[in-house]
GURO-301429 format. One record per residue (C-alpha): residue number from 0; residue in three letters; chain; x, y, z. Coordinates in Angstrom, 1 decimal, padded with zeros to 4 digits, always signed. Example, Ala and Ser with C-alpha at 12.3 -4.5 7.8 and 13.67 -1.06 7.14 Angstrom:
BEGIN
  num  residu  chaine    east   north      up
    0     ALA       A  +012.3  -004.5  +007.8
    1     SER       A  +013.7  -001.1  +007.1
// end
This chain:
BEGIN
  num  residu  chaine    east   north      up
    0     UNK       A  +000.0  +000.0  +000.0
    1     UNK       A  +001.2  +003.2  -000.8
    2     UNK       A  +001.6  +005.8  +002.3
    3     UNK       A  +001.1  +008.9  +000.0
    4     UNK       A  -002.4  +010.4  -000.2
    5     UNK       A  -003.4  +011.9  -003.5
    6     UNK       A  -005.6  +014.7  -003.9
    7     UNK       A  -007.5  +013.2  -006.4
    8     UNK       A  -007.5  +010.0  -008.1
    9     UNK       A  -009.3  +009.3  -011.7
   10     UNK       A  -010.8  +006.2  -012.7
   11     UNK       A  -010.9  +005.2  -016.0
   12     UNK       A  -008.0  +006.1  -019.1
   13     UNK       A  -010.4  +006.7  -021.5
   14     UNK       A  -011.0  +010.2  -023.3
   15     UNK       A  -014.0  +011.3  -020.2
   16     UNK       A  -011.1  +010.5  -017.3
   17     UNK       A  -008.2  +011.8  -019.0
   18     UNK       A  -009.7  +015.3  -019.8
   19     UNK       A  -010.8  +015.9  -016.2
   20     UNK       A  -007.2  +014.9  -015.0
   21     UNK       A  -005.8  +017.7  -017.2
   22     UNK       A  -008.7  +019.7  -016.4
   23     UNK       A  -008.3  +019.0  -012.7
   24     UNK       A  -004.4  +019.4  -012.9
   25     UNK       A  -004.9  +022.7  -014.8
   26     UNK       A  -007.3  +024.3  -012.0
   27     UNK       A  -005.2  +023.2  -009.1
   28     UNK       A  -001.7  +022.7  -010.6
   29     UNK       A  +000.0  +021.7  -007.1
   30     UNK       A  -002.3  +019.0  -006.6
   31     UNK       A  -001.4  +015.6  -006.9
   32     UNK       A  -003.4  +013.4  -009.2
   33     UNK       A  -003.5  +009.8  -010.0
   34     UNK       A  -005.1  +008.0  -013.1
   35     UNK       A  -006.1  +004.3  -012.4
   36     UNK       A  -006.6  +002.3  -015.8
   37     UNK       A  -007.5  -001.1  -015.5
   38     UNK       A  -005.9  -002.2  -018.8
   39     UNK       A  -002.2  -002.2  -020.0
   40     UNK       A  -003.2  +001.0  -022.5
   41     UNK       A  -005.3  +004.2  -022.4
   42     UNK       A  -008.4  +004.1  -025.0
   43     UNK       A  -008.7  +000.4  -024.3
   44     UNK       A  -012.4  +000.0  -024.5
   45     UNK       A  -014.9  +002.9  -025.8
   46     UNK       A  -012.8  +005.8  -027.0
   47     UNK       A  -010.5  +003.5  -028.3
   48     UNK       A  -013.6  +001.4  -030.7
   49     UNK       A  -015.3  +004.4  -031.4
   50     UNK       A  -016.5  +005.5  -035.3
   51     UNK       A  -013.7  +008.5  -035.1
   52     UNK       A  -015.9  +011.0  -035.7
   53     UNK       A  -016.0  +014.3  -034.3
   54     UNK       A  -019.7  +015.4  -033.6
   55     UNK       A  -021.4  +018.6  -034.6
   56     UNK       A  -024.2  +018.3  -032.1
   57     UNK       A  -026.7  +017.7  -034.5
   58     UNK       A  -029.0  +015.8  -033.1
   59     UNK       A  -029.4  +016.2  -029.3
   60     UNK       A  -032.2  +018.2  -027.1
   61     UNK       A  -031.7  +022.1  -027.4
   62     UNK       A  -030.3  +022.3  -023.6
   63     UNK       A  -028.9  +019.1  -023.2
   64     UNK       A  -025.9  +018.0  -021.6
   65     UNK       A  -024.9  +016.7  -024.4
   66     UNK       A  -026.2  +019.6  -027.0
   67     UNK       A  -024.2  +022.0  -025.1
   68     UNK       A  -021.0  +019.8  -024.0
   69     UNK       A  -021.0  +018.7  -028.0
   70     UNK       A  -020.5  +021.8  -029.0
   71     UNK       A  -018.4  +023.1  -026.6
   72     UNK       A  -016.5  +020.7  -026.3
   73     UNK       A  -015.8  +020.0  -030.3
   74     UNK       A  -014.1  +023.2  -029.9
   75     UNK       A  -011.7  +022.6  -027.4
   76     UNK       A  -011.5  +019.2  -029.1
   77     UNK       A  -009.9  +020.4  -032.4
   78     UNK       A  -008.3  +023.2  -030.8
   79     UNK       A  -005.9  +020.2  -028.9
   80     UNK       A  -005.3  +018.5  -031.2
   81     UNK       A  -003.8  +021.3  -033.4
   82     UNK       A  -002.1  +022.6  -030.7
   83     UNK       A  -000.8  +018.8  -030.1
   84     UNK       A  -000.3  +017.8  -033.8
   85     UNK       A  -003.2  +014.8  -033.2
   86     UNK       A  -004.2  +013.5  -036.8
   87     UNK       A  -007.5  +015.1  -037.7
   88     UNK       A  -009.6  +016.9  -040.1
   89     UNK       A  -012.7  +018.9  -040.1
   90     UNK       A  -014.0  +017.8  -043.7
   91     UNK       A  -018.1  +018.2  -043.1
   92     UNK       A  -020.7  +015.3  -043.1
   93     UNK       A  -024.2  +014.6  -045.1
   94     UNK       A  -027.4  +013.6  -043.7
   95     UNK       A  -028.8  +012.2  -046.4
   96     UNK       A  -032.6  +011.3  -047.0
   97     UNK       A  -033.0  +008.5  -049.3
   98     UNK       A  -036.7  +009.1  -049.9
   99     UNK       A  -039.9  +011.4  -049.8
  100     UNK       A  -040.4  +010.3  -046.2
  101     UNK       A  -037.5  +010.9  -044.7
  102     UNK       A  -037.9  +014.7  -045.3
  103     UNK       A  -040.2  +015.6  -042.6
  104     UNK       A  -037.7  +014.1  -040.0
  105     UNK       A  -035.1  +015.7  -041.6
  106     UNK       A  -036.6  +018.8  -041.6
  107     UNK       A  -036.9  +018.4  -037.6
  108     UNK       A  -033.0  +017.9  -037.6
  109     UNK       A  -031.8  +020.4  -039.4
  110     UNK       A  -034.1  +023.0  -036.7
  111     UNK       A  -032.7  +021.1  -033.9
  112     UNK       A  -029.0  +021.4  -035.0
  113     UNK       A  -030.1  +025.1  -035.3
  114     UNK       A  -031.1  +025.6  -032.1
  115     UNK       A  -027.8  +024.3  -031.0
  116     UNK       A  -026.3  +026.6  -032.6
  117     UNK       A  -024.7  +025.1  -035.9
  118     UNK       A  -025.5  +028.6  -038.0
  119     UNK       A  -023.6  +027.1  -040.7
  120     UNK       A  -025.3  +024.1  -041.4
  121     UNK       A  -027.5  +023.9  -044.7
  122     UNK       A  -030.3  +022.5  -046.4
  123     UNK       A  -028.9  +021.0  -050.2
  124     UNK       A  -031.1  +019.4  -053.0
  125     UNK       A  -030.4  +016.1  -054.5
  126     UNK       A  -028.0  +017.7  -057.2
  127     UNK       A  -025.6  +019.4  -054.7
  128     UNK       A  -025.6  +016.3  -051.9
  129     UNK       A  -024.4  +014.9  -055.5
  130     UNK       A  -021.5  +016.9  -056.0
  131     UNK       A  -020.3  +016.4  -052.0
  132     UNK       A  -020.7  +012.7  -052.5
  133     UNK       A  -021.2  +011.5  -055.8
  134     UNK       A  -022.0  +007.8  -055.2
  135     UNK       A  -024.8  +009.0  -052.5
  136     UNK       A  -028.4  +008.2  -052.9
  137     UNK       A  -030.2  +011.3  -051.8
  138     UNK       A  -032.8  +013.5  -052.6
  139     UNK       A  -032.4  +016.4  -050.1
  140     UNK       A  -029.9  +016.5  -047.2
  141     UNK       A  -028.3  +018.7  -044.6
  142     UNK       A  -024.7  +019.9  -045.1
  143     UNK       A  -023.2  +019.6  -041.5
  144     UNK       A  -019.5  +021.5  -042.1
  145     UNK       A  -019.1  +021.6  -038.3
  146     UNK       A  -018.4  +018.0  -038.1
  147     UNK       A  -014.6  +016.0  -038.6
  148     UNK       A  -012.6  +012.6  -038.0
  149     UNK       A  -009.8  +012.2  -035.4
  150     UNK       A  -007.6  +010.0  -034.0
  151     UNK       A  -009.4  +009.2  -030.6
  152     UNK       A  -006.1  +007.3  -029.1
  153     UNK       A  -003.8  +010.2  -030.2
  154     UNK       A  -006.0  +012.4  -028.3
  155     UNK       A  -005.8  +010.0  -025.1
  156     UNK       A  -001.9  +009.3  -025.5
  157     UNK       A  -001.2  +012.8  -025.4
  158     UNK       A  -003.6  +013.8  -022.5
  159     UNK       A  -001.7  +011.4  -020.6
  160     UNK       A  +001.6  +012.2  -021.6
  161     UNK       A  +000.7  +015.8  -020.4
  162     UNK       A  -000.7  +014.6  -017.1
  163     UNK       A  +002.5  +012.6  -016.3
  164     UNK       A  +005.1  +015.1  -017.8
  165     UNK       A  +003.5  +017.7  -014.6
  166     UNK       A  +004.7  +015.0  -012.1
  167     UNK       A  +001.4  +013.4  -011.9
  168     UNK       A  +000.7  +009.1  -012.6
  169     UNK       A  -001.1  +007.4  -014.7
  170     UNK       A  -001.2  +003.7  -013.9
  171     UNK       A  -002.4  +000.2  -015.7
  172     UNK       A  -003.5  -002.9  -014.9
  173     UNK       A  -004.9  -001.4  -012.0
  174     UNK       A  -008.5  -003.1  -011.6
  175     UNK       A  -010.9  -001.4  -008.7
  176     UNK       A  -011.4  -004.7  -006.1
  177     UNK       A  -013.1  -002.1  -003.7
  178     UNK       A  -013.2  +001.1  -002.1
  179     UNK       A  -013.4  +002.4  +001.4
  180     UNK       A  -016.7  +005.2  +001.6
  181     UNK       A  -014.7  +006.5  +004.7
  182     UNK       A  -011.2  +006.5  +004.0
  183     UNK       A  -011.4  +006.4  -000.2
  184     UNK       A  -008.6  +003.4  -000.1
  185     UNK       A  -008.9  +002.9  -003.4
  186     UNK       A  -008.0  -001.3  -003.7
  187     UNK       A  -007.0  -002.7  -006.9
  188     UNK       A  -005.6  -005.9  -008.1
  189     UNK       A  -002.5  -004.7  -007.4
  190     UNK       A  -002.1  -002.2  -004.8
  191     UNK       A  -004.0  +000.5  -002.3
  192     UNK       A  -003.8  +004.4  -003.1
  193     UNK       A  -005.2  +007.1  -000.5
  194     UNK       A  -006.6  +010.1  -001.9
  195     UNK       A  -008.9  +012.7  -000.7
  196     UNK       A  -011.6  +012.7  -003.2
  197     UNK       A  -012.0  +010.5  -006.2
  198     UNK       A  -013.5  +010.9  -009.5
  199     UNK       A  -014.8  +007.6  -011.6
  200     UNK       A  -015.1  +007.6  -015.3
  201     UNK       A  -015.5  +004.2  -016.0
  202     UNK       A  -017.4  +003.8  -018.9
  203     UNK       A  -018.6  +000.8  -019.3
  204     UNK       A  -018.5  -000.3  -015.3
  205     UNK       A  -019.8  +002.9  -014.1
  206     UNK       A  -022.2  +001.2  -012.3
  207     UNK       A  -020.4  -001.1  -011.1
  208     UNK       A  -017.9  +001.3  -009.7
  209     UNK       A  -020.6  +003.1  -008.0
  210     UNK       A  -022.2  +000.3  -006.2
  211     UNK       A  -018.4  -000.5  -004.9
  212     UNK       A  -019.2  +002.6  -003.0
  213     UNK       A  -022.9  +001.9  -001.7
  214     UNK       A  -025.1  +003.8  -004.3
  215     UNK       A  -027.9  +003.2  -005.3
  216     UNK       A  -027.8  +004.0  -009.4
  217     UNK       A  -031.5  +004.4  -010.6
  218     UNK       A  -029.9  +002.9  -014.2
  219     UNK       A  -027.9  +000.0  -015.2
  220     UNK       A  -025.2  -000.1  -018.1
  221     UNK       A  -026.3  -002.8  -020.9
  222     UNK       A  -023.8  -003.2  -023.2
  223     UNK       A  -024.7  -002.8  -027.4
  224     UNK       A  -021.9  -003.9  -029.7
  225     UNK       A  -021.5  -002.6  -033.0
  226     UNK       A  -019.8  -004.4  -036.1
  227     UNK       A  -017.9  -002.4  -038.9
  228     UNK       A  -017.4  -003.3  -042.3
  229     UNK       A  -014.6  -001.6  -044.2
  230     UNK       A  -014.4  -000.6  -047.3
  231     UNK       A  -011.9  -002.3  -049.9
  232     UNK       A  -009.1  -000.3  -051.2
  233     UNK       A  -010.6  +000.1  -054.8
  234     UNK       A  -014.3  +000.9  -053.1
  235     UNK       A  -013.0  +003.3  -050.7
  236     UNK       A  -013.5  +006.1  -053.6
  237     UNK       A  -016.8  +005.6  -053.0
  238     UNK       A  -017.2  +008.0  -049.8
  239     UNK       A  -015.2  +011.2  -050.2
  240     UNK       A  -015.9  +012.0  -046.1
  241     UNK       A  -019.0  +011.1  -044.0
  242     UNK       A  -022.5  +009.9  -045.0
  243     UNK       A  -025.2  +009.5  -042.3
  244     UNK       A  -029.0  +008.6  -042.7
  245     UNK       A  -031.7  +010.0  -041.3
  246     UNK       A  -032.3  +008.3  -038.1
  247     UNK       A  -035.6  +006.2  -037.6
  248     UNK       A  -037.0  +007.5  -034.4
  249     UNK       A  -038.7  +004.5  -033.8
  250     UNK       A  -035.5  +003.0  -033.1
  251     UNK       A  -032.8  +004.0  -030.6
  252     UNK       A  -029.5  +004.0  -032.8
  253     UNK       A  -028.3  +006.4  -035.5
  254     UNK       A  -028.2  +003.9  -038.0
  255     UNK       A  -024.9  +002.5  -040.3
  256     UNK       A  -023.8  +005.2  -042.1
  257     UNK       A  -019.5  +005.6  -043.8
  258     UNK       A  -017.0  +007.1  -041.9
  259     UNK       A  -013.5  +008.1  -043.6
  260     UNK       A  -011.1  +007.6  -040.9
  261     UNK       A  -008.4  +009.7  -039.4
  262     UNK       A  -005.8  +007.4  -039.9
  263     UNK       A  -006.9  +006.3  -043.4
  264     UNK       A  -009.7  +003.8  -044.9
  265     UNK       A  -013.4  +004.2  -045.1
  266     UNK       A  -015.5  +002.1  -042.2
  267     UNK       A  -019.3  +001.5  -042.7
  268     UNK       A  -021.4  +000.5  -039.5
  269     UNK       A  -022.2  +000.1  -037.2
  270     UNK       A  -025.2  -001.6  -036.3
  271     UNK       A  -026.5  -002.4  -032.7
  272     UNK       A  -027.0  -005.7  -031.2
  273     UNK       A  -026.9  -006.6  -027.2
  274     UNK       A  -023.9  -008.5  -026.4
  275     UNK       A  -023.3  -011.3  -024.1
  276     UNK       A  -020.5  -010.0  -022.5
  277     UNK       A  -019.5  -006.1  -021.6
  278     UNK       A  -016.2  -006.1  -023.3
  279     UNK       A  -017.0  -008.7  -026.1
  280     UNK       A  -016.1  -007.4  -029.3
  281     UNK       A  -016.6  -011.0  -031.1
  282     UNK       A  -019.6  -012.2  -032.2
  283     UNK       A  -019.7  -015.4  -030.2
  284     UNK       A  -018.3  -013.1  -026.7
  285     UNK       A  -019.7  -014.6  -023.7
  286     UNK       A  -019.6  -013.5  -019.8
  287     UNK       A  -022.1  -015.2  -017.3
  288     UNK       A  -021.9  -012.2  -014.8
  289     UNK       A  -022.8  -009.6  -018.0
  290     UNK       A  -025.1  -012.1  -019.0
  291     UNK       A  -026.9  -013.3  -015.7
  292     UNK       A  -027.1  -009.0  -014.6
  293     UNK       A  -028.5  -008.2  -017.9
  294     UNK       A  -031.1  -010.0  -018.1
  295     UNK       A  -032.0  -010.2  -014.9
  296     UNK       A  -033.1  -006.4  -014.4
  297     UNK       A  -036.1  -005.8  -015.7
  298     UNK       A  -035.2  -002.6  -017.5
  299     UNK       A  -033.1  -004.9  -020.4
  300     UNK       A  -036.4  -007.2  -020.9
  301     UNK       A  -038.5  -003.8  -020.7
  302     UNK       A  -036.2  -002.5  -023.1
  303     UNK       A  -035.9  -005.9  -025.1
  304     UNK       A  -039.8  -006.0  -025.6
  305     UNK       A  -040.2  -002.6  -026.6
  306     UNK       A  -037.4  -002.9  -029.4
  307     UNK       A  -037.6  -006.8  -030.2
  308     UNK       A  -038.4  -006.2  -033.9
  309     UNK       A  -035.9  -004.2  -034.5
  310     UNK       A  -033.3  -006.1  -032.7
  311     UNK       A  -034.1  -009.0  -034.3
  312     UNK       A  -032.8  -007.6  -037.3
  313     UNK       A  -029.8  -006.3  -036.2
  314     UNK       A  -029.0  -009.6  -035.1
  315     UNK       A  -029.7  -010.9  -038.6
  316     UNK       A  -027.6  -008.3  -040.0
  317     UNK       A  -024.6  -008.8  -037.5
  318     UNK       A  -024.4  -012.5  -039.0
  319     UNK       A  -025.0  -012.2  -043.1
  320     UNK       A  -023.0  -009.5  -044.9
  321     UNK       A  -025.6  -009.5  -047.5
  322     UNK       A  -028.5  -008.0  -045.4
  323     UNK       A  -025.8  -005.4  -044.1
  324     UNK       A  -024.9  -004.7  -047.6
  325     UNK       A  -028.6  -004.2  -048.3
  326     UNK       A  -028.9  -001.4  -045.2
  327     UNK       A  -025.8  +000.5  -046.5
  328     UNK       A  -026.8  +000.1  -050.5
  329     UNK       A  -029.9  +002.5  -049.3
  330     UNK       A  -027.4  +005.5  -049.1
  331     UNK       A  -024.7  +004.1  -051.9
  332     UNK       A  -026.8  +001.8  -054.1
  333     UNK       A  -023.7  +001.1  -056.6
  334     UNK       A  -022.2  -000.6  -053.3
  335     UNK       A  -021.4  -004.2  -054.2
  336     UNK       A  -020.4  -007.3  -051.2
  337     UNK       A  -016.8  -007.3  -053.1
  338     UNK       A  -016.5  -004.3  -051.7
  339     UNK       A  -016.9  -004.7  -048.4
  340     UNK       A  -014.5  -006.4  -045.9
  341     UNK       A  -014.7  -007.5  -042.0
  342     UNK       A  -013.6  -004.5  -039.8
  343     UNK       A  -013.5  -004.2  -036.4
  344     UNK       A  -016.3  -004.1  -033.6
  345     UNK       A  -017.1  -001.6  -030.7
  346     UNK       A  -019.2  -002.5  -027.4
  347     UNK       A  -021.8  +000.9  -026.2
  348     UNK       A  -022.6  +001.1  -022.7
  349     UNK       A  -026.2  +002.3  -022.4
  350     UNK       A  -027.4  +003.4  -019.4
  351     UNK       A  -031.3  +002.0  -018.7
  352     UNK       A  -033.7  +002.9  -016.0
  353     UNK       A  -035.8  +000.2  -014.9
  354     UNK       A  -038.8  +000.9  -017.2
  355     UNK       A  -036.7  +000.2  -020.4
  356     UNK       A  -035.8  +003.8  -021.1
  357     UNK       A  -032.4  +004.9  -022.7
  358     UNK       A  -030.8  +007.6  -020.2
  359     UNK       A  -030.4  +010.1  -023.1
  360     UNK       A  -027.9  +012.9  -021.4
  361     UNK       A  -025.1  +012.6  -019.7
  362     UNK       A  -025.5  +011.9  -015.8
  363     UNK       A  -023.3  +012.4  -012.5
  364     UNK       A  -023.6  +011.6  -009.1
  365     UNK       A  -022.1  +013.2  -006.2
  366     UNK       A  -020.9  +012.7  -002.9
  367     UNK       A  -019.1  +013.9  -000.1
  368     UNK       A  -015.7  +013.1  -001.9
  369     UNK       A  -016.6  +011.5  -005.0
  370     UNK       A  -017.6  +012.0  -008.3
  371     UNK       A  -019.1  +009.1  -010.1
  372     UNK       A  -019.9  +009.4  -014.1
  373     UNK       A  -023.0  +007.1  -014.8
  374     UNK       A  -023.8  +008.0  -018.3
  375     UNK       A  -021.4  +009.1  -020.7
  376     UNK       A  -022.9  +008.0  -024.4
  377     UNK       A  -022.3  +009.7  -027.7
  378     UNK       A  -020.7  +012.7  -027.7
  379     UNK       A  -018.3  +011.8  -024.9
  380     UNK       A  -015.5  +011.4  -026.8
  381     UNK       A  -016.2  +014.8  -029.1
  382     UNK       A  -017.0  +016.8  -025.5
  383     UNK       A  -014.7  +015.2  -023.6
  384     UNK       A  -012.6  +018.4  -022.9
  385     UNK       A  -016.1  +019.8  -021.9
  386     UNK       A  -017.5  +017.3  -020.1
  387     UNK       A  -014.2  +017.5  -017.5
  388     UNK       A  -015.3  +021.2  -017.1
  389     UNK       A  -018.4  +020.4  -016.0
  390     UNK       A  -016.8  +017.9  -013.6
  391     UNK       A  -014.1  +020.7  -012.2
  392     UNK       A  -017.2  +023.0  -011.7
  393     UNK       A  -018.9  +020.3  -009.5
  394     UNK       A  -016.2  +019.1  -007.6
  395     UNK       A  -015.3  +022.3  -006.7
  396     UNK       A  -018.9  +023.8  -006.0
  397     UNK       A  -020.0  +020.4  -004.2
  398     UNK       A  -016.4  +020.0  -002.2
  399     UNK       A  -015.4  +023.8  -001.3
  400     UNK       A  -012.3  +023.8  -003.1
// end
C-alpha cells in the first residue's frame, strides 16, 4: 500500500477520465493526481472502438448536456489537437434522406442542429448532396460542415503524456477490487492508493464502480456492440468523407452510415445488437456475470420487448453481410459485397432505468468526496474536454475547493 495520499485519483483512461485529469491538474496545478486504468493501454475500450468522428451536435435536445457539451467541447477538441499535432480533419458530413419520407424528420433535424447553434449548417437538393458525395443516394440532405474525423487514441496518449510530464501518474492494470466510503482506499488488483476525493469515469462499469461505493444508481449499463465493415481499397473512392441517414425515431440508434477515418480507410457500420459480454467485441463473446445482470433487471427485458423487432434484425444483420450490404446500399446503391471487408467491432454502454428507457444525457452523481460518471454515451469522446469542465465546476462547488 502506498503511504502517499493523493488529492484526487481518476478512474478510467479513457478520453472522459483523461480530460478531467488535465482539467483537474490545470485548475489546481499543485495538486497531486493519480489515473487508475484497468488495462495495460489508455483508449482500451470505448474511446478506443469508437466511429472516429468528431460530432457537430446535431442531433441532441436544445439544452442538453450533451447539446451544449457537444458543442463546446468540439471546440476545445480540435483546438488540442492542433495545438498537439493529433491527426484530424474537419472535412463536413451529409445527412442524407434516401426518400420522400424521410424529409419531414429531416426537416426536424436540421431545426434542432439550429437551435444548437450550428448557424452554418445547410439545407442542399439532391444535385448538390451529388457533388459532395457523388455515389450517395439522396434527394435532399443537410450539409453539417461543423463535423470532422480524429484520431481518438492520439487524443488520449497525449492527455496522458501531459498529465504525467506535470509530475502526476497514470497507472495500468490497476482493476478497482473495492473502495473504502470512509477512508477512499482505493483497492486494486494490485495495490492500495489514499486520496482525498475520487472521480470515476469508467465507462462501461460505471455502475459497477458506484455500487463498490454503496449507491444506489437508478440505471444499469447494458452493453450494445457494434460491427464495422470496411471498405476495400478500390471501393474506398466511393465516400469522399462522411455519410449519415436519417435516423428512424422508432429505433434507438443512428443507423450505419461511412466514416473516412483519421488514420486512413473508409468504415461502414455500425449496427446495434446486445452483447453477451460487456467487453465482447466477437460475435460469439460470452460472460455469465454480463449475462446473468443483464437480463435479470427488468429494464433490459422492458427495453428488449419494446425494441424486439428491431433487434431481431440487427441480429440478422450482425451475421450475413448481405443484409448489411442491403442497409448500406440504401445511401450508396452502386455498393457491391466485393467491396466490403470484415472490420473491427465496438461495445456501447447504455445506461437503462428500470422501465426500459435509454438515459439520453449525460448523468453524475455526487458525494461527499466522489464524483461518479453514470452515463457518458455519444458525444463523450467529441465533448470530452467539456465534459471534464463540468466535472471541475462540480467538484469544486460540491467539495469547497
Amino acid at each position: 500500500m502506498q503511504d502517499k495520499v493523493f488529492d484526487f485519483v481518476i478512474i478510467g483512461g479513457g478520453a472522459v477520465g483523461l480530460s478531467t485529469a488535465y482539467k483537474i491538474m490545470l485548475q489546481f496545478p499543485d495538486a497531486q493526481i493519480l489515473v487508475l486504468e484497468k488495462e495495460p493501454h489508455v483508449a482500451a475500450h470505448q474511446t478506443g472502438h469508437n466511429s472516429g468522428v468528431i460530432h457537430s451536435g446535431l442531433y441532441y435536445k436544445p439544452g442538453s448536456k450533451k447539446a451544449s457539451n457537444c458543442f463546446k467541447g468540439r471546440e476545445q477538441l480540435v483546438s488540442f489537437a492542433q495545438e498537439n499535432n493529433i491527426k484530424h480533419e474537419v472535412c463536413g458530413k451529409i445527412v442524407a434522406a434516401a426518400s420522400e419520407d424521410e424529409l419531414p424528420r429531416l426537416e426536424k433535424i436540421y431545426q434542432t442542429g439550429l437551435e444548437n447553434g450550428l448557424s452554418e449548417i445547410k439545407m442542399i437538393d439532391g444535385k448538390t448532396s451529388k457533388e459532395i458525395e457523388p455515389y450517395c443516394n439522396a434527394i435532399q440532405s443537410i450539409w453539417v460542415p461543423y463535423t470532422g474525423i480524429i484520431d481518438f487514441s492520439g487524443i488520449c496518449k497525449k492527455l496522458a503524456e501531459l498529465i504525467q510530464y506535470h509530475k502526476n501518474q497514470v497507472l495500468f492494470n490497476q482493476k478497482i477490487q473495492k473502495n473504502s466510503d470512509k477512508t477512499y482506499t482505493l483497492i486494486t488488483n494490485h495495490s492500495k492508493f489514499k486520496t482525498n476525493y475520487f472521480i470515476a469515469c469508467a465507462g462501461l462499469h460505471s455502475d459497477r464502480i458506484a455500487k463498490l461505493e454503496g449507491l444506489n444508481s437508478k440505471m444499469r449499463i447494458v452493453g450494445f456492440r457494434g460491427d464495422y465493415y470496411d471498405l476495400t481499397h478500390e471501393a474506398e473512392h466511393k465516400v469522399k468523407n462522411l455519410i449519415y441517414p436519417v435516423p428512424n425515431p422508432q429505433f434507438p440508434f443512428l443507423g450505419v452510415h461511412f466514416t473516412r477515418m483519421a488514420l486512413g480507410g473508409v468504415e461502414c457500420g455500425p449496427n446495434a445488437v446486445f452483447t453477451f459480454k460487456r467487453e465482447g467485441y466477437g460475435k460469439t463473446d460470452f460472460n455469465f456475470i454480463d449475462t446473468f445482470e443483464a437480463l435479470t433487471y427488468k429494464g433490459t427485458l422492458k427495453f428488449m420487448a419494446k425494441y424486439w423487432r428491431f433487434g431481431l434484425d440487427e441480429y440478422r444483420r450482425a451475421f450475413s453481410k448481405s443484409l448489411f450490404l442491403k442497409q448500406l446500399q440504401r445511401l450508396l446503391p452502386d455498393l457491391k459485397i466485393t467491396d466490403l471487408k470484415p472490420g473491427r467491432s465496438g461495445v456501447r454502454a447504455m445506461a437503462l432505468d428500470a422501465n426500459g428507457n435509454m438515459i439520453d444525457d449525460f448523468a453524475y452523481e455526487v458525494t461527499e468526496g466522489s464524483i461518479h460518471v453514470l452515463n457518458a454515451p455519444s458525444p463523450a469522446a467529441t465533448a470530452c474536454l467539456a465534459i471534464a469542465d463540468d466535472i471541475v465546476q462540480l467538484a469544486k462547488n460540491s467539495w469547497k475547493l
